[in-house]
Backbone as CSV, one residue per row, in Angstrom:
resi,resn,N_x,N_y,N_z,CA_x,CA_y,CA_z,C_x,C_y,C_z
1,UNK,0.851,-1.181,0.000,0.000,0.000,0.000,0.889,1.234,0.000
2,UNK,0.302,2.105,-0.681,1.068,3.397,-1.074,1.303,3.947,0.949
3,UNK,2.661,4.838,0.594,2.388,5.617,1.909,1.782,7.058,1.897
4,UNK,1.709,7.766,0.152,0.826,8.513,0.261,-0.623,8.504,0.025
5,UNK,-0.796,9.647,1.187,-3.069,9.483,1.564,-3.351,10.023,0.190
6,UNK,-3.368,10.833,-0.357,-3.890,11.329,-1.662,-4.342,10.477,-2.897
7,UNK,-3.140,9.344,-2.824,-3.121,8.148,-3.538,-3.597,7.391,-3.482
8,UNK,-4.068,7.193,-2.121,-5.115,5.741,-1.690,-6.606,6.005,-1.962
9,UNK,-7.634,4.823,-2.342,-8.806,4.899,-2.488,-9.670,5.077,-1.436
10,UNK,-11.109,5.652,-1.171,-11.762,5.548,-0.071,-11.780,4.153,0.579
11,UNK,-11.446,2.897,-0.006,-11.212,1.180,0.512,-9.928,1.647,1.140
12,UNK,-9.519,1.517,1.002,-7.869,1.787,1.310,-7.973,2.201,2.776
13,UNK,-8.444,3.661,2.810,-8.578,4.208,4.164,-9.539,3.663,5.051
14,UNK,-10.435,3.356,4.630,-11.461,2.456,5.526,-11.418,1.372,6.004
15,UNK,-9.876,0.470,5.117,-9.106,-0.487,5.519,-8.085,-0.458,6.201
16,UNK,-7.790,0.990,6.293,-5.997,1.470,6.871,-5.976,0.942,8.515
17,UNK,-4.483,0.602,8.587,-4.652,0.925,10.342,-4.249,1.878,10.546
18,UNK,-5.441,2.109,11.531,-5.648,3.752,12.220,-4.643,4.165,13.212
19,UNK,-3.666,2.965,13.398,-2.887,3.584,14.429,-1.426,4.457,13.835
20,UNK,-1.709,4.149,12.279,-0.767,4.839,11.424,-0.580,6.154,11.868
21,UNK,0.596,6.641,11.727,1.116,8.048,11.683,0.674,8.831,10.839
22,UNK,-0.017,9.651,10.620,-0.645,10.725,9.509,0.097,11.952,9.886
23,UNK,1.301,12.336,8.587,1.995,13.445,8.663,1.564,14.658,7.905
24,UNK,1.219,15.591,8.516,0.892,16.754,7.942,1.759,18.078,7.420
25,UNK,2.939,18.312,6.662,3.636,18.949,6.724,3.085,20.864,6.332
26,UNK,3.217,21.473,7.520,2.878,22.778,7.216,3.472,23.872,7.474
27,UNK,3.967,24.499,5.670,5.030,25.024,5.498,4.786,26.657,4.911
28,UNK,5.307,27.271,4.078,5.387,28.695,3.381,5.816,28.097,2.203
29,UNK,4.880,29.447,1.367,5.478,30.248,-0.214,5.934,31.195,0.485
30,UNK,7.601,30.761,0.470,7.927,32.732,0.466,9.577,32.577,-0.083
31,UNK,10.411,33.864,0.329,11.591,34.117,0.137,12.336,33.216,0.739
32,UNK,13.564,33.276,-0.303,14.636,32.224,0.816,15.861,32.653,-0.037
33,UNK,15.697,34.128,-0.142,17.635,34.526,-0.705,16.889,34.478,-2.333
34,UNK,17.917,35.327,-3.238,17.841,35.091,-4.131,18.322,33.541,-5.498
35,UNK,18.420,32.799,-4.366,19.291,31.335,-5.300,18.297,30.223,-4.620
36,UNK,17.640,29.909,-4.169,16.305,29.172,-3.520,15.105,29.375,-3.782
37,UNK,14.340,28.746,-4.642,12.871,29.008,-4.741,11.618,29.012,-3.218
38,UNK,10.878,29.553,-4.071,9.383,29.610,-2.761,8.849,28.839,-2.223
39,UNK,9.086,27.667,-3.322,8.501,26.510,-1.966,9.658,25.721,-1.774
40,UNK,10.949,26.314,-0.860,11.829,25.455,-0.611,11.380,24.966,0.707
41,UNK,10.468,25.578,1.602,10.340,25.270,2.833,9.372,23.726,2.817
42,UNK,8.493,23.946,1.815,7.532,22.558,1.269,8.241,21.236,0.807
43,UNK,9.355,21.993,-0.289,9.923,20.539,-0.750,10.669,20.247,0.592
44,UNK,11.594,20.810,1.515,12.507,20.655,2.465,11.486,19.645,3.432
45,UNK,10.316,20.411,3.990,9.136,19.820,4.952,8.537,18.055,4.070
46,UNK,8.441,18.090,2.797,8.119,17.102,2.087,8.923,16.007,2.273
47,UNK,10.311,16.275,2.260,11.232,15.187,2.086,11.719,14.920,3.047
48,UNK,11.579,15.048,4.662,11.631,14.487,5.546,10.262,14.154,5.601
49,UNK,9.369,14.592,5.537,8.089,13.627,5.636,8.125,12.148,5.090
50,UNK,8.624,12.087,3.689,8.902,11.063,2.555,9.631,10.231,3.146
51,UNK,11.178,10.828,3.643,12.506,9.726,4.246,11.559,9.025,5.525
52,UNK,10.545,9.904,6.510,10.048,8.647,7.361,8.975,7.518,7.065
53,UNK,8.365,8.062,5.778,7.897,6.950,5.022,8.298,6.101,4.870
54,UNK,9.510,6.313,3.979,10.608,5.107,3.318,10.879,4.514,4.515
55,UNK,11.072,5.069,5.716,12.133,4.296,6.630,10.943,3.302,7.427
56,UNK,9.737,3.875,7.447,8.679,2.653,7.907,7.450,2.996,7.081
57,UNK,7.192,2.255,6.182,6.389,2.537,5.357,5.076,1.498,6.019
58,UNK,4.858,0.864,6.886,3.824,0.261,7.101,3.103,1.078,8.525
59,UNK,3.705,1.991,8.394,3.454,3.213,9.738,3.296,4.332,9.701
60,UNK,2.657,4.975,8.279,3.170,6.490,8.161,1.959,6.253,6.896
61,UNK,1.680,7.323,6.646,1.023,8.026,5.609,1.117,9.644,5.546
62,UNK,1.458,9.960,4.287,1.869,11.410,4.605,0.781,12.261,3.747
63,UNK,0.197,13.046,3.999,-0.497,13.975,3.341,-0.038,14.819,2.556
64,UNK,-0.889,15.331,1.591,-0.286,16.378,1.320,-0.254,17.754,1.754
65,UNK,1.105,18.589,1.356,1.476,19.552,2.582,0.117,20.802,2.565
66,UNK,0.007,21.417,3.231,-0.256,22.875,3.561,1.101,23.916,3.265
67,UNK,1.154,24.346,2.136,2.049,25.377,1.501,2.003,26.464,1.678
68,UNK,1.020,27.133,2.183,1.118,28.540,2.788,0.854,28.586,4.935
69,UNK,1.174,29.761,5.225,1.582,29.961,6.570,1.093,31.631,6.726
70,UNK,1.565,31.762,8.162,1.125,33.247,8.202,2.827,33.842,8.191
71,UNK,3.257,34.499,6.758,4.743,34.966,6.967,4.324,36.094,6.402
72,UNK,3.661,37.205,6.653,3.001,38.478,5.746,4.568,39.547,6.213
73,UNK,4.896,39.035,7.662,6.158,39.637,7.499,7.215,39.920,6.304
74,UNK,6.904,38.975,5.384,7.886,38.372,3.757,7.116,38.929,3.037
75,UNK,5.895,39.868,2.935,4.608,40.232,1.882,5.757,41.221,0.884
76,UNK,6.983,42.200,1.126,7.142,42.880,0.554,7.820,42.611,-0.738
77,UNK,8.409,40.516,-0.569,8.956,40.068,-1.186,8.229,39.590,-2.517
78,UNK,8.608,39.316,-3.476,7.448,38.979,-4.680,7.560,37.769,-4.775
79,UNK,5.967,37.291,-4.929,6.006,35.921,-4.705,5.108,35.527,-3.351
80,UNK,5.570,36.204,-2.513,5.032,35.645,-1.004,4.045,35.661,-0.590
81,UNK,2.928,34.342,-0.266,1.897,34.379,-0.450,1.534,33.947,1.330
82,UNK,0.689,34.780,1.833,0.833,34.727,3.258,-1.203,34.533,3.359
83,UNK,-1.049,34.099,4.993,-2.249,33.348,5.625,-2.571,34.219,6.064
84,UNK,-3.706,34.776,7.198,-3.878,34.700,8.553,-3.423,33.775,9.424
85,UNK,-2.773,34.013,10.756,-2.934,32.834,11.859,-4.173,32.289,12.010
86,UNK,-5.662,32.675,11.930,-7.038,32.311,12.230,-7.098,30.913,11.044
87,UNK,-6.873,31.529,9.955,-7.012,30.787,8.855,-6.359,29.867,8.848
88,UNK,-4.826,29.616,9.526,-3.985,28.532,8.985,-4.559,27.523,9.868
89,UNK,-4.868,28.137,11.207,-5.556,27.591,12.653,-6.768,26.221,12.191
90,UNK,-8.021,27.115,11.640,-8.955,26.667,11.254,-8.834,25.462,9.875
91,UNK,-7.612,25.927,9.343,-7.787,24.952,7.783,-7.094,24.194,8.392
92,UNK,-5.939,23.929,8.993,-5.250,22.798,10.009,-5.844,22.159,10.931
93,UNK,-6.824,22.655,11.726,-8.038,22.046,12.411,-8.931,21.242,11.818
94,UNK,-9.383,21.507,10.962,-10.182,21.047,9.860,-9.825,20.208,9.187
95,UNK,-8.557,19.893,8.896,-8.015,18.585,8.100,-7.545,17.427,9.012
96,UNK,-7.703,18.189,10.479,-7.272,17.330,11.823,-8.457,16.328,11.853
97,UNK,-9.566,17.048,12.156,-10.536,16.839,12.854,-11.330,15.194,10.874
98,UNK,-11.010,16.072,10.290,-11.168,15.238,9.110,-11.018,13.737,9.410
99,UNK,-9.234,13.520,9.771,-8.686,13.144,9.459,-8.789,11.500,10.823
100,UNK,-9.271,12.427,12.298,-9.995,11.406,13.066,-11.046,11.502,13.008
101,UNK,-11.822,11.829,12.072,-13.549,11.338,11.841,-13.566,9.972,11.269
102,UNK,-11.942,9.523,10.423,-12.055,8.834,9.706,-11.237,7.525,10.437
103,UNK,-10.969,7.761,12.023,-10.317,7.368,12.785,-8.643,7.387,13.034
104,UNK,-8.141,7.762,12.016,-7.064,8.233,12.441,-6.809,8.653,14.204
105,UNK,-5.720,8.121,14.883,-5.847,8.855,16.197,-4.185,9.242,16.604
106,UNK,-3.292,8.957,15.408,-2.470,9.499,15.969,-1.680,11.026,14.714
107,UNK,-1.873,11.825,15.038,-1.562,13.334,13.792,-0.102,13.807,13.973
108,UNK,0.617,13.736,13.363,1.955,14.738,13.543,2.021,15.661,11.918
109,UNK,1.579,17.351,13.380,1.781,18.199,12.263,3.522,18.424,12.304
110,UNK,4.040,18.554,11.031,5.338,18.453,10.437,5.666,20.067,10.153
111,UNK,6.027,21.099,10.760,6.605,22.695,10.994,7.286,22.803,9.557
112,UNK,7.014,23.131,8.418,8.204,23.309,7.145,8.496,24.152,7.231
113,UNK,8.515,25.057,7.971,9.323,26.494,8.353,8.867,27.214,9.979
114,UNK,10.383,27.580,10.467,9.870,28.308,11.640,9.131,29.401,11.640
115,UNK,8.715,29.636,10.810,7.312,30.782,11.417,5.901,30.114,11.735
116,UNK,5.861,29.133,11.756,4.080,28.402,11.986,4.409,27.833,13.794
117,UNK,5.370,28.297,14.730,5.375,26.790,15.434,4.178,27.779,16.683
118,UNK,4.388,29.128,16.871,3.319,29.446,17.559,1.798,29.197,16.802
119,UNK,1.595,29.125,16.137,0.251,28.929,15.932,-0.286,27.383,15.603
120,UNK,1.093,26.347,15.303,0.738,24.921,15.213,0.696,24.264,16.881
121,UNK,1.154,24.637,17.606,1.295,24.236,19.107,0.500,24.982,19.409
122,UNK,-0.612,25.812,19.076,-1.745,26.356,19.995,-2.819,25.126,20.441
123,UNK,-2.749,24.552,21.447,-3.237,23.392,22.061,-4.798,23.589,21.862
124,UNK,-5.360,24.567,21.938,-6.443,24.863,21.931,-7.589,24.252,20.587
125,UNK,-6.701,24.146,19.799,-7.377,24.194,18.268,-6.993,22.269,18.255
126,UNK,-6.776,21.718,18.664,-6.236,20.778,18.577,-7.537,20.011,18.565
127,UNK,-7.484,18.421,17.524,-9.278,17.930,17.361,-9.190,17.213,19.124
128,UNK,-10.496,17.139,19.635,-10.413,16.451,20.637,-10.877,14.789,20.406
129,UNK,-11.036,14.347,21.859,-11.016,12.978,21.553,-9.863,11.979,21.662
130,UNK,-10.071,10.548,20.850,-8.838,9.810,20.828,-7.690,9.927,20.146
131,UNK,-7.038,10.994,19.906,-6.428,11.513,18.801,-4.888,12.254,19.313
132,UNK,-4.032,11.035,19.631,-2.740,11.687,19.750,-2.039,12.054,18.758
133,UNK,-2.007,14.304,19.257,-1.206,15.003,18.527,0.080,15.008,18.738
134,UNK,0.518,15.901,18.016,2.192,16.191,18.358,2.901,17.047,16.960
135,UNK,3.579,17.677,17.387,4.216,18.577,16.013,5.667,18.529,16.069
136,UNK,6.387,18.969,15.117,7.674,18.842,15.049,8.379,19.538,13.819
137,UNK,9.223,20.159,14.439,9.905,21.439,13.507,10.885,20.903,13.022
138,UNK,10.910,21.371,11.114,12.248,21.074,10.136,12.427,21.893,9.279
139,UNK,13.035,23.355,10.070,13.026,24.206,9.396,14.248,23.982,8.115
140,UNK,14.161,24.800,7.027,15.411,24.697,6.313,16.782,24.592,7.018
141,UNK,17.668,24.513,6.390,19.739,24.773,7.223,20.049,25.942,6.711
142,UNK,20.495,26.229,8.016,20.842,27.771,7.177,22.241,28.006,6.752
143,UNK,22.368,28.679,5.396,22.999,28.856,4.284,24.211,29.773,4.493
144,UNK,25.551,29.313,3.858,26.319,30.789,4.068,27.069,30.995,5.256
């Protein structure tokens, strides 16, 4: 079975075990120097998502990412496409809460850049229920 969710059929998931890891990686479009594209923070957040696939693939399913964030701080840059915190809150909630309707109970949101970790660790927004969260930051290396 594939380890990405996007890929699998509604059988698939209704067959999955739920005690699988469902990785959510949530990252930025923005600046990163002039020699790095905009979604380096996505592909960077993607491919450690991917390597813990590969490394247990009968334990992981990875979603696909959330590519924007609240970085409006970066708005002056071209290109940079920024959130609200309310919004990133609610659309990350919402794919949570999705995601143990369908029993999923264990979520790791995946940080693709340090600007989301105050608003991904806001405990508050978190789905309730049987549903162990947890997040974890991989920001880019810094360059230079």
């Amino acid at each position: 079975m594939t380890t990405t969710y996007g890929h699998l059929t509604w059988e698939q998931v209704r067959d999955a075990d739920k005690d699988r890891v469902v990785i959510l990686n949530v990252s930025a479009t923005e600046d990163h120097g002039p020699h790095m594209t905009l979604d380096t923070d996505t592909v960077l957040g993607m491919a450690v998502a991917e390597g813990v696939a590969a490394a247990a693939p009968n334990e992981v399913f990875v979603m696909p990412p959330v590519p924007y964030g609240f970085n409006e701080h970066h708005k002056d840059f071209p290109g940079v496409i920024w959130i609200q915190p309310e919004t990133l809150i609610a659309f990350v909630t919402d794919i949570t809460k999705s995601l143990a309707h369908h029993g999923f109970r264990r979520i790791l949101l995946l940080n693709g850049t340090d600007q989301r970790t105050a608003q991904i660790r806001n405990r508050r927004h978190r789905p309730r229920g049987r549903v162990r969260g947890g997040d974890v930051s991989a920001p880019a290396p810094r360059t230079g």
